[in-house]
C-alpha positions in Angstrom: 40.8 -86.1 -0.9 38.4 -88.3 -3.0 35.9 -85.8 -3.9 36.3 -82.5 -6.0 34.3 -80.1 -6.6 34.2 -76.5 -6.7 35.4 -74.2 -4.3 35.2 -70.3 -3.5 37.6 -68.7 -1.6 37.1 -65.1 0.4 39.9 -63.6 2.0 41.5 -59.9 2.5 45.2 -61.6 2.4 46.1 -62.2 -1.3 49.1 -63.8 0.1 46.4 -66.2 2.0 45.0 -67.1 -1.4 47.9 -68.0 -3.3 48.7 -70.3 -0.7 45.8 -72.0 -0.6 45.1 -72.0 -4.5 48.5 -73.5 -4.4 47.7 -76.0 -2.1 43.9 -76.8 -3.8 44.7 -77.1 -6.9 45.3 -80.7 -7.4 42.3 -81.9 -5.5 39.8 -79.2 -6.8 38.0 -79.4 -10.0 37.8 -75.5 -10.3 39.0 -72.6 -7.9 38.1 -69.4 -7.8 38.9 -66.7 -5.5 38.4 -63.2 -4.2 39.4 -60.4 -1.3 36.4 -58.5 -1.8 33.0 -59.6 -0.2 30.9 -57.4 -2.1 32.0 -60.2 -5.1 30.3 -63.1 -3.6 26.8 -63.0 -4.7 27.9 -62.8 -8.7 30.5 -65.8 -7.5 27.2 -67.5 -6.0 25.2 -67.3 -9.4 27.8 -67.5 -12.1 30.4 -69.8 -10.3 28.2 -71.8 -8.2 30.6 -73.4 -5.8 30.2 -76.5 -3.9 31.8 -75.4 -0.9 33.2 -71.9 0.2 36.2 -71.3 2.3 35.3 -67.9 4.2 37.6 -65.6 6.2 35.9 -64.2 9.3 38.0 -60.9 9.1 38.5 -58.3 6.5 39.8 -55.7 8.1 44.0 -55.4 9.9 43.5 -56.1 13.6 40.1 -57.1 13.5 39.2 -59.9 15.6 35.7 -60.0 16.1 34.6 -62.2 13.3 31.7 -59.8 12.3 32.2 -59.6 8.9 32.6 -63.2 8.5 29.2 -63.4 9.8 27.5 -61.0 7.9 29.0 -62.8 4.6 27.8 -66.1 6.2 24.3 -64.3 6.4 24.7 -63.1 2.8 25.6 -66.4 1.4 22.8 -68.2 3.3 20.6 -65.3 1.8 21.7 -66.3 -1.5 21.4 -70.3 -1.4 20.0 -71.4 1.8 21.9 -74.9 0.7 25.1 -73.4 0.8 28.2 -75.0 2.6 30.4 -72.7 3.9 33.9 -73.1 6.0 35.4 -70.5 8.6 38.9 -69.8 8.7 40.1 -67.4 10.9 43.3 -66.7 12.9 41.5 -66.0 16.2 39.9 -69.0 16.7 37.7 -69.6 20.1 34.8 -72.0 20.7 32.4 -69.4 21.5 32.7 -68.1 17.9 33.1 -71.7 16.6 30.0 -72.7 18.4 28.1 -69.6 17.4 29.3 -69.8 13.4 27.4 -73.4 13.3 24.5 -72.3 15.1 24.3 -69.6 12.2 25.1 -72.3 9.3 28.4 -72.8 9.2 29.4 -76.2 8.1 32.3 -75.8 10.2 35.4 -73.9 11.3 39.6 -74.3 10.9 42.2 -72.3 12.2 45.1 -70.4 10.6 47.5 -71.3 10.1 46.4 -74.9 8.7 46.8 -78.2 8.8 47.4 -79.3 5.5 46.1 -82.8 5.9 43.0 -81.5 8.3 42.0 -79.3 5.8 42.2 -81.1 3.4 39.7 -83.3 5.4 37.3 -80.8 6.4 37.0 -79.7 3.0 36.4 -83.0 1.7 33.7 -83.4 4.1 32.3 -80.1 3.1 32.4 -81.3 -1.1 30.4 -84.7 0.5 27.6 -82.9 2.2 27.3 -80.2 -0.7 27.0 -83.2 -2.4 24.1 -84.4 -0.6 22.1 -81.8 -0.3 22.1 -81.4 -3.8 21.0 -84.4 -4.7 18.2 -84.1 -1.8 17.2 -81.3 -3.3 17.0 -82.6 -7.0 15.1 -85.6 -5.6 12.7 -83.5 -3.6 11.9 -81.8 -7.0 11.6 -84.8 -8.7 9.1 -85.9 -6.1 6.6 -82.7 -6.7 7.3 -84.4 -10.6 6.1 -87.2 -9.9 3.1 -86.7 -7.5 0.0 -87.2 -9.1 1.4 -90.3 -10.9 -1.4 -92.9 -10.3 0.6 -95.8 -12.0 -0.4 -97.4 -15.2 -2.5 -95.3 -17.1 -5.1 -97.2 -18.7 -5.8 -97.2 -22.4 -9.3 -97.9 -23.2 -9.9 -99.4 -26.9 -10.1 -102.8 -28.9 -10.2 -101.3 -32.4 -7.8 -102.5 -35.2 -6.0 -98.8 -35.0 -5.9 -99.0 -31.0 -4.6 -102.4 -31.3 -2.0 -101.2 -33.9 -1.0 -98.5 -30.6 -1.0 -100.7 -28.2 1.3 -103.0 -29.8 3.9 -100.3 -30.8 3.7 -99.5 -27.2 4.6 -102.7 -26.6 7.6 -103.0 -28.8 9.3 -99.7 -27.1 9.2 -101.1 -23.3 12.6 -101.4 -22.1 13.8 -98.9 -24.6 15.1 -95.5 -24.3 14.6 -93.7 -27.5 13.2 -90.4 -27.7 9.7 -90.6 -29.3 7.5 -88.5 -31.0 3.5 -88.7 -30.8 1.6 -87.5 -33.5 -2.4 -87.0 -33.6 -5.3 -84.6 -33.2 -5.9 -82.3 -29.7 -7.8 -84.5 -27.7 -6.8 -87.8 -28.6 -4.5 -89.0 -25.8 -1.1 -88.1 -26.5 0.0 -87.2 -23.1 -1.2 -90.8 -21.7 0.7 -92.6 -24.3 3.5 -90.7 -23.5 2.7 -91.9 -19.3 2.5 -95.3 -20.6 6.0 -95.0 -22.5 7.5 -94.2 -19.5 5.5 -96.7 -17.4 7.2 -99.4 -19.2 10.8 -98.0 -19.8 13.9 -97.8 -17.9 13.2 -95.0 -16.2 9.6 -96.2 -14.4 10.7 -95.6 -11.0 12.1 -91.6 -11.9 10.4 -88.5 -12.7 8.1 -88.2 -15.5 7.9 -83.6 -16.1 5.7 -82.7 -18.7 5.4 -79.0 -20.3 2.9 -78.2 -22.6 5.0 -75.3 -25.0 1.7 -73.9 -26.1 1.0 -72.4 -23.2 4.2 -70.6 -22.5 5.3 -67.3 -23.5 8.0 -67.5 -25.8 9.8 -64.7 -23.0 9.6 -67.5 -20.9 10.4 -70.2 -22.5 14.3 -70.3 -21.3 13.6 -69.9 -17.3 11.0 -72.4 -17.1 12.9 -75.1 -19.0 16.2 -74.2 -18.3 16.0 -72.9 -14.9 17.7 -69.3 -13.3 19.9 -68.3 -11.1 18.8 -65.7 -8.0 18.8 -62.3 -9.6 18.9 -63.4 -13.3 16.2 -61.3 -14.0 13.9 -58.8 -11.6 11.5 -61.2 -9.8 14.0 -64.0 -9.6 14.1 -64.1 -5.3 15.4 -67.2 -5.3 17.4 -69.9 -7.9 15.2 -72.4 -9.6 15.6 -75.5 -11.6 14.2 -76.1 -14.9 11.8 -78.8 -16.0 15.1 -80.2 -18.2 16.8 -80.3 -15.1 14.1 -81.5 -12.4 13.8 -84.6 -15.3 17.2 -85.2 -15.6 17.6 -89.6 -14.8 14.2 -89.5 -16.0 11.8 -88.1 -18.8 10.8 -85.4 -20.3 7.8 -85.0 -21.8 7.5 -82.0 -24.4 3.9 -81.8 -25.7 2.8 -79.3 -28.6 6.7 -78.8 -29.1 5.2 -77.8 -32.9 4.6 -74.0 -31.3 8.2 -73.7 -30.8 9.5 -70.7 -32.7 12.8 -71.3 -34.3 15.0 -69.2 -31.9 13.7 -71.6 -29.2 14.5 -75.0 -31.3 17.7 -73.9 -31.7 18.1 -73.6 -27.4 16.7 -76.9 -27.0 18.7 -78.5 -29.9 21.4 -77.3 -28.5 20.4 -78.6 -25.1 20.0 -82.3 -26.3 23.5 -81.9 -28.2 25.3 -81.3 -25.1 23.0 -82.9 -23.2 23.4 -80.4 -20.6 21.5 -76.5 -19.6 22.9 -73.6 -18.2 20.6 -71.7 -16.2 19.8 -67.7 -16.7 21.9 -66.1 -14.8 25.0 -68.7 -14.6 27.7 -69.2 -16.1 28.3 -72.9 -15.5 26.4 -75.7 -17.8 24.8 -78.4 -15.6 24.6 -81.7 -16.9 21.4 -83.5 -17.8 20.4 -87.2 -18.3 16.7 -87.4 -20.0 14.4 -89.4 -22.2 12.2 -87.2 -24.5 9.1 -87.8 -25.9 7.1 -84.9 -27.9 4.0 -84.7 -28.8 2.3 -82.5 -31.9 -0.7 -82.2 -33.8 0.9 -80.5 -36.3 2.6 -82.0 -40.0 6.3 -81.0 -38.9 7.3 -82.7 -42.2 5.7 -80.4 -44.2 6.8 -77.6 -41.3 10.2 -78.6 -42.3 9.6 -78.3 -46.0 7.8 -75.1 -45.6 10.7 -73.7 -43.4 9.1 -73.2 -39.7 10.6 -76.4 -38.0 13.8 -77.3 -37.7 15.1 -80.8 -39.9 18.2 -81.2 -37.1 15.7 -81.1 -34.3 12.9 -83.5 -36.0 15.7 -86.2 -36.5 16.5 -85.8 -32.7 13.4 -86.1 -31.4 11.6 -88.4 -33.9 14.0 -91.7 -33.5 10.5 -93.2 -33.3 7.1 -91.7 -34.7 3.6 -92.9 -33.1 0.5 -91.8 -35.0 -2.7 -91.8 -32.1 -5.8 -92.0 -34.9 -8.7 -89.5 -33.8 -12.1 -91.0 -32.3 -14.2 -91.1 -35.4 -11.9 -94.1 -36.8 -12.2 -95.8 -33.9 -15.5 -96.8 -34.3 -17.1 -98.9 -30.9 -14.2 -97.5 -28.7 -16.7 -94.4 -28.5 -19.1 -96.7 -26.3 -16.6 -98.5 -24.4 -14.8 -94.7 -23.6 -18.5 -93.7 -22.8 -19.4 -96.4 -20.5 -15.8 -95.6 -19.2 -16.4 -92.3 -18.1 -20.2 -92.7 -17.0 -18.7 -95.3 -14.3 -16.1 -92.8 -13.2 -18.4 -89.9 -12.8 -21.2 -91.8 -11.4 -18.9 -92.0 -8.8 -17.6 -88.7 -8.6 -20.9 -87.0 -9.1 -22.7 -89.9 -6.6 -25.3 -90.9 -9.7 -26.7 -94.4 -9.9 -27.1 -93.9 -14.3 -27.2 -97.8 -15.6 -26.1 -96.8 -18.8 -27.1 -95.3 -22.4 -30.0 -96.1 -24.6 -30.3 -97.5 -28.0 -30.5 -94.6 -29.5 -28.1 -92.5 -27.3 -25.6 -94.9 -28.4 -26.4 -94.4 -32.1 -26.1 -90.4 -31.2 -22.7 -90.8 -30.1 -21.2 -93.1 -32.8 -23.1 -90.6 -35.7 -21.1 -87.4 -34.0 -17.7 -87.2 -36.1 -16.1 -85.7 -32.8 -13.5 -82.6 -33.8 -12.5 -82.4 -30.2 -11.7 -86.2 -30.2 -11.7 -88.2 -26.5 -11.2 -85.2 -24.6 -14.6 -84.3 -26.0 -16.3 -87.0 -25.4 -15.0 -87.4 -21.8 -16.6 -83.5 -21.5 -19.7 -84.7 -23.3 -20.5 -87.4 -20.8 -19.8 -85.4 -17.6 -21.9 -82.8 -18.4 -25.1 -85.7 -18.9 -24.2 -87.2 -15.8 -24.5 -83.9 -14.1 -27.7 -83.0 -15.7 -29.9 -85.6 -16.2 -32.0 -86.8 -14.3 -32.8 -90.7 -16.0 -31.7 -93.5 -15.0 -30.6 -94.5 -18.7 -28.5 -91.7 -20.7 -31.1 -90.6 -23.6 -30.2 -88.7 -26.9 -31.5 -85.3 -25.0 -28.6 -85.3 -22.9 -26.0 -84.6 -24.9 -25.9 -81.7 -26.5 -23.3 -81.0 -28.7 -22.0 -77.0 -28.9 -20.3 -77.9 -32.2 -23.4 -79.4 -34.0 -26.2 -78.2 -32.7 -28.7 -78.3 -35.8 -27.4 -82.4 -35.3 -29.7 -82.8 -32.2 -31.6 -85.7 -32.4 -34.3 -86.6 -29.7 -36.3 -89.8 -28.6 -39.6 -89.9 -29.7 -42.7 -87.8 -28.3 -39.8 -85.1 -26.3 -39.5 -81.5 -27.0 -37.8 -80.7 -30.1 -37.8 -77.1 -30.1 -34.2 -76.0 -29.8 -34.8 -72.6 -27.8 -36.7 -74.7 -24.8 -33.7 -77.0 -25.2 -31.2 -74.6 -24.8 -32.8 -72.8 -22.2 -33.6 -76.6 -19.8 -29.7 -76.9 -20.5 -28.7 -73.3 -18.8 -30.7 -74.3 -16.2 -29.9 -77.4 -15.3 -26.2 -76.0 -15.6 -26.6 -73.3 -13.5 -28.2 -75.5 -10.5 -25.2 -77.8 -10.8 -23.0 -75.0 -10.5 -24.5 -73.5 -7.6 -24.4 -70.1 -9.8 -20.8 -70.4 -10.3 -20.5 -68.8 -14.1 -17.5 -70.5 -15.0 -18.7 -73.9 -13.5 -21.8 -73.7 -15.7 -20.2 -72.4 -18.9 -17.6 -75.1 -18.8 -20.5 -77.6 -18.3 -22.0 -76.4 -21.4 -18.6 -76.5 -23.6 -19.2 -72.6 -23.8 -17.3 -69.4 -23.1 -18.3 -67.5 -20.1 -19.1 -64.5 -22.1 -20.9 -66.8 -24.6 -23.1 -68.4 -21.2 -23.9 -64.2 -20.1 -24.9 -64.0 -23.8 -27.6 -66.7 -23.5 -28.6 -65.8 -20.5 -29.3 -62.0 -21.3 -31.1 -63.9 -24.8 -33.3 -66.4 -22.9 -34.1 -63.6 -19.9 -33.1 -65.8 -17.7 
């Protein structure tokens, strides 16, 4: 045998066992077995075997194979991927033929062959093989939908220039990274074009934001579980770590992390490998990391709410991302940027901004960065109705007593405020949630200015 693996073996003959134990061990990485079927669901989630040897009958005399079959049935249950081998002392095609049709891998005799066993079991470690790896790769493909290619990053500036060049420098590298800079500034497609022009281009690219998810939950969604690890776990699951592993992973806000949970991912990148809730087994992991934070974790480490051993692993590399305001004419070319791309979206024929739109934009210090902006300019393409973007349609929530308008238009705020509902309310259809996003308010704070305007 060439491969090895790990193998479970169910029988009611502990004679049966030693023997084959015996027999296994020098061509088996692990062994484990048992004469009790009720055993192999916590061998299926602690041990995970590769391939399992099954008896068809646990009871003196019997010969019908039942039990066999309703093990098969459980295992199946358990990991539809599961390679399973029949052994059984009455051996006849009708229950071979049947024990494949219900997901059998396949079917020996006792007493064995020594030499065709070992065979058939090293077919069964190959295909176990396989359909692990099919699995991990079909994973990796959900990863990696939605991956459009090279992301594009818009700016001539001296500090985009300064980016773009560091960008450069890390191509064909594999150090883990850490991005640094405001919400809304891009972080997460730096981090797209870092792996665009690494090693690992062609393989998955999983990103987790960790300000989003419940510390509780924190372990099973980047770790993975086992089937029954906890009460709605139906079915195992693979964590982000491990759907990235030969690829990268991309951790962004990892500043959120509470220090029980820096110490599980230290550990992770340590050992470079994860063990799953549930199992007992480590799997092994191969990933790139690259983090991404808006927060100081220098002065987090100083103050004592990050961890120094973690920083130095993921920091090999620091990239600072400035905000918009000190990028000075990137704000028009982002603008003009978005207005073609939402043109299209929205089917508007808008030529472009005026004078003093432009001015409008470059005067606005922007807290909420590109993100904003992009925001900003969808919400004028929806709701105007000129040809040229004017100051009047942007309207900024932040700023409002900022709102500067052309010449000879309305100036009172109310009758602004109340033509901007509006318009966002047609564009919406009615849809609240549509409309308060278009506005860059709350819903509650949209029902709010409705209720105050009597509309």
């Amino acid at each position: 045998m060439e491969e090895k693996g790990k193998i479970l073996i169910i029988d009611d003959n502990e004679d049966v066992l030693f023997a084959l134990n015996l027999l296994l061990e020098p061509y088996m990485e692990k062994i484990k077995v048992t004469t009790q079927p009720s055993r192999i669901e916590h061998f299926m989630t602690t041990f995970r075997p590769d391939v399992i040897l099954l008896d068809m009958n646990f009871r003196r005399d019997a010969i019908s194979g039942q039990e066999g079959f309703d093990c098969l049935a459980q295992i199946l249950q358990t990991d539809p991927q599961a390679v399973v081998v029949f052994m059984t002392a009455y051996a006849d095609t009708d229950k071979a033929v049947r024990a494949i049709k219900e997901g059998a891998t396949d079917f020996v005799s006792k007493p064995w062959e020594k030499e065709k066993l070992l065979a058939t079991l090293s077919s069964a470690l190959k295909l176990s093989r396989s359909r692990r790896e099919v699995g991990k790769l079909q994973a990796q493909m959900l990863a990696l939908k939605g991956d459009d290619g090279l992301p594009e990053l818009i700016g001539n500036s001296p500090a985009m220039q300064k980016v773009k060049e560091t960008v450069g420098k890390l191509s064909n590298t594999d150090a883990n990274i850490l991005i640094l800079g405001e919400n809304g500034t891009g972080k997460d497609l730096i981090a797209r074009m870092l792996k665009y022009f690494s090693p690992r281009q062609d393989a998955a690219f999983v990103a987790i934001d960790l300000g989003s998810i419940p510390e509780q939950l924190f372990e099973s969604e980047l770790f993975g579980y086992e089937k029954g690890a906890f009460t709605d776990a139906r079915k195992a699951k693979p964590g982000r770590m491990e759907i990235a592993s030969g690829g990268t992973l991309f951790l962004d806000e990892i500043g959120n992390l509470s220090l029980p949970m820096q110490a599980k991912l230290l550990t992770a990148i340590e050992k470079r490998q994860i063990v799953r809730l549930g199992a007992i087994e480590p799997t092994p992991i191969d990933v790139r990391l690259i983090c991404a934070t808006n927060a100081d974790l220098h002065q987090r480490v100083a103050e004592g709410g990050f961890r120094q051993d973690l920083l130095y692993r993921i920091n090999t590399i620091e990239l600072r991302i400035p905000p918009l305001r000190e990028r000075g004419e990137d704000i028009l070319l982002l603008a003009e940027h978005f207005l073609t791309g939402y043109n299209r979206k929205y089917h508007k024929e808008i030529k472009g901004l005026t004078r003093e739109a432009k001015n409008k934009l470059l005067k606005y210090s922007w807290p909420g960065n590109v993100r904003e902006l992009q925001h900003t300019l969808e919400r004028a393409v929806i709701l105007s109705e000129n040809l040229l973007l004017r100051p009047s349609d942007f309207f900024f929530p932040s700023a409002a007593s900022e709102v500067h308008e052309e010449a000879g238009e309305e100036l009172n705020l109310e009758k602004l405020e109340r033509k901007a509902v509006e318009k966002a309310l047609r564009a919406s259809n009615g849809n609240m949630s549509r409309a308060a996003e278009l506005l860059g308010i709350t819903r509650f704070a949209l029902y709010r200015k409705i209720e105050k305007l009597g509309l």
